[in-house]
N, C-alpha and C positions, 0 to 999 in steps of 0.2 A: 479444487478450491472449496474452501468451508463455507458455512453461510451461517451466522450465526443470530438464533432471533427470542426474541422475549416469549412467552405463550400470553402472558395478560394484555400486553401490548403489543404484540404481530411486530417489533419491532427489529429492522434487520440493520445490524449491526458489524455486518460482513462484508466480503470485498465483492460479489456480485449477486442477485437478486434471484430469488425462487423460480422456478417454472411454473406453467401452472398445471403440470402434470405432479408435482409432489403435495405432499398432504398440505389441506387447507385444513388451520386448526381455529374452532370458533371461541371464542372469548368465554362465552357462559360454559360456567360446571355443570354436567349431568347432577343432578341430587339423584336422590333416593325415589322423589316421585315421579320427577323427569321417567328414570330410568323404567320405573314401574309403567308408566306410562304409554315406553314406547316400545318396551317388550311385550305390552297387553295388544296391541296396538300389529305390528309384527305377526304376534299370533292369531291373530284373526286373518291374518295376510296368508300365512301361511303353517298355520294349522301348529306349529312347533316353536315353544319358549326357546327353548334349547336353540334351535338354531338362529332364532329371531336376535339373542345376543352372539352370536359371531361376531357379527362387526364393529361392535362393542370391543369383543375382546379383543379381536386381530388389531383395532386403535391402540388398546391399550399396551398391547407389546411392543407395537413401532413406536410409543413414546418411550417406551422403557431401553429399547433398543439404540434409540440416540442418546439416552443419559438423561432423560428428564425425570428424576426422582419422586417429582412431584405438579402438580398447578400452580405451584407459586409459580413468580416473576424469575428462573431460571435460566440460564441460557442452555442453549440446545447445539445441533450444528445438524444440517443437511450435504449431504456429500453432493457434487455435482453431477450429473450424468457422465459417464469416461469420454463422452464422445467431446462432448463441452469442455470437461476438464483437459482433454488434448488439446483441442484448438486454441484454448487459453495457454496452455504452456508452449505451444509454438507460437503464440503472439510474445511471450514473453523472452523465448530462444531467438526472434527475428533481432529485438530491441537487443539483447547484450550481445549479440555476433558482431550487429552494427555498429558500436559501443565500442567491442573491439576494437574495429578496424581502429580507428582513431589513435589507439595508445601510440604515444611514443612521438605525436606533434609535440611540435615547441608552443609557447605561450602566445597566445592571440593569432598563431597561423591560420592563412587562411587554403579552404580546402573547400573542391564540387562535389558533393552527393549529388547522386542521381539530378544531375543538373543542376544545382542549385548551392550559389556561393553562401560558408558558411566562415563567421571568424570565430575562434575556436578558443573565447574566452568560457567561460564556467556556463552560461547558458546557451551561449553557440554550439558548444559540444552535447549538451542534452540535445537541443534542439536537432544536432544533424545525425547522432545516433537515432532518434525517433524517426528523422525524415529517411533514414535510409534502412529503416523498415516497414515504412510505407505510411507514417501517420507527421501531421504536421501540425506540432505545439502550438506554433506562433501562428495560429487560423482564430484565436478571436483577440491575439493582441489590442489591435485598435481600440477593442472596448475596456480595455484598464487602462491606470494610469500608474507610473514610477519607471523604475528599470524593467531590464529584461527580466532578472528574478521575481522581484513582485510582479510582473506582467503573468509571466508564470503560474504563480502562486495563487492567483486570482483568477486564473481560468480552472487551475485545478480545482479549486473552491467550488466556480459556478458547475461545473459537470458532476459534481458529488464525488470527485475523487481521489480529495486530499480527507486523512485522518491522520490522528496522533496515538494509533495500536502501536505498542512496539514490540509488532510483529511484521514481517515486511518476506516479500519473493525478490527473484532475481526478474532485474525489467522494472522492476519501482524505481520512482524518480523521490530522490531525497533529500530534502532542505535543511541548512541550518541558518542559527542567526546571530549577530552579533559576533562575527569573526574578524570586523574589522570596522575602525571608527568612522562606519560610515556617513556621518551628518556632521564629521570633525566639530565635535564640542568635546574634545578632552574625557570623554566622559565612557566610560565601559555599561554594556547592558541595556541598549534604548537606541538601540540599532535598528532594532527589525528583525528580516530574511534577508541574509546577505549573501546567499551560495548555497548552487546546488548539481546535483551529480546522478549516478544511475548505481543502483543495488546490481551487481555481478554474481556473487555469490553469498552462501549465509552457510555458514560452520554449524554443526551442535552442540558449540558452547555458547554459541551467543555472537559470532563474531561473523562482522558484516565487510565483505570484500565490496568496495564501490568504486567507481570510476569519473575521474571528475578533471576539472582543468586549473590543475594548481598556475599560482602568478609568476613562479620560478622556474618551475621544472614543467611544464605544459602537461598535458594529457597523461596522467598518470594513477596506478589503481594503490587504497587506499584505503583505512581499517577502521571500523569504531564498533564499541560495546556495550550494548545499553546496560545489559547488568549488570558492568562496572564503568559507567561513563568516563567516572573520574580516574582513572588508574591506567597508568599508559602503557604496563605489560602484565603478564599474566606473571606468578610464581616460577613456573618455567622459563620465561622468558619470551613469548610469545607477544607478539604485538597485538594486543588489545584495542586500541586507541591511536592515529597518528596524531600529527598537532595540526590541528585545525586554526586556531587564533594566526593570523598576517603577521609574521616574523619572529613566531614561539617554535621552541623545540625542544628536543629532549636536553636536559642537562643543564640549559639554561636559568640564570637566577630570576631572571626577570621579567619569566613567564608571568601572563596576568591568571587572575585567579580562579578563570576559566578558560581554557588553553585548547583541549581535547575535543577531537571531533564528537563522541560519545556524551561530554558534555555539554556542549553547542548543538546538538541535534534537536530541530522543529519539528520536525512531520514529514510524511511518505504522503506519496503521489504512487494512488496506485494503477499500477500497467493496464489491466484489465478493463476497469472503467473509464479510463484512456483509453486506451484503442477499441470499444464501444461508441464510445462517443465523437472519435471523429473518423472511426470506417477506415476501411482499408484503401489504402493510396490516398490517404490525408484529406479526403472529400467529404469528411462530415456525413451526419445520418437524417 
């Protein structure tokens, strides 16, 4: 996993947090007198200029070495320890295995994870793929208020781990909105978050395999393209985008004028700062 951070503002912009074994970088610029300063300084210490800038320079090749061109306001990226970065993608392999099991329920079934009855509309099925990797969504429900989705939506909020990158891993949980009239005033676009689903896989064109609990067809996996939202196959013929809008499809005249899941797409829920935040076997930290 990447971590990606500002240098004038330490600001991290990534999907999880530094350690504090990697480099702490400080705000102010060395000048010219700084520098003088503290290689005069150094040499006193230990008798050699020369070696007193070492660490000067060894700084300056580990920025150079992550891409940071310069002091400005650039982003950067820190690579995660492998040990951390495994444990994350087997938190992330628990969430879609469990994901799995699920395909191929009918609409609103209902189904026991690991004890525990789930009905397996669009947030019931996030919800029991989470729980049967061991973390449990709906642990600060009580404290929001609307549906399951917004209930959702506003936990991920409060744990810091809803964003709108559209960049996303397999194990992220993914929102859209306004796919269906839901506050019935005739009216498209002032819906809200109205469905959501889990990232399975991601292609190198751009194209996001998810799995979600359609109102027809129940438990079924699913395609959309951020960088062609609008366009519902590729040249080839490739599915790009399925229809996301409540009783649009391909071919259709009377699709409304945002149809496509790729279109309709809010923001990711990411896995990682989910299952940080509520520990393993869903007990919270």
């Amino acid at each position: 996993m990447i971590v990606h951070c500002t240098i004038q503002s330490r600001e991290c912009i990534g999907l999880t947090s530094i350690p504090p074994t990697h480099i702490v970088l400080k705000r102010r610029a060395v000048d010219a007198a700084g520098m003088s300063g503290y290689n005069h300084a150094m040499k006193k210490r230990t008798g050699n200029s020369r070696t007193a800038l070492l660490p000067v320079l060894y700084a300056t090749l580990a920025l150079t070495a992550v891409g940071c061109p310069s002091l400005g306001a650039r982003p950067f990226a820190f690579a995660s320890p492998p040990e951390k970065a495994a444990e994350e993608d087997r938190e992330r392999k628990r969430v879609v295995e469990s994901a799995r099991e699920l395909l191929g329920r009918k609409p609103n079934e209902k189904v026991t994870v690991r004890g525990r009855v789930f009905m397996l509309d669009c947030i019931g099925t996030v919800s029991a793929a989470y729980w049967g990797a061991g973390y449990d969504l709906q642990r600060d429900f009580a404290k929001h208020g609307g549906n399951g989705v917004l209930r959702l939506h506003s936990s991920l909020k409060a744990w810091g781990a809803l964003h709108e990158l559209k960049e996303t891993e397999r194990g992220d949980i993914v929102f859209w909105a306004n796919t269906y009239d839901r506050n019935e005033d005739g009216k498209m676009g002032n819906d809200g978050i109205t469905h959501a689903g889990i990232v399975v896989q991601a292609d190198e064109d751009g194209t996001i395999h998810y799995l979600h609990a359609s109102v027809t067809r129940g438990v079924v996996i699913a395609y959309f393209n951020l960088r062609h939202p609008d366009v519902a196959k590729s040249p080839a013929g490739k599915i790009w985008n399925s229809p996301m809008y409540l009783g649009s499809n391909y071919g259709l005249a009377n699709n409304p004028p945002h149809w496509l899941s790729g279109d309709l797409w809010s923001s990711f829920g990411d896995a990682e700062k989910t299952a940080r935040e509520l520990g393993s076997g869903g007990k919270g930290t």
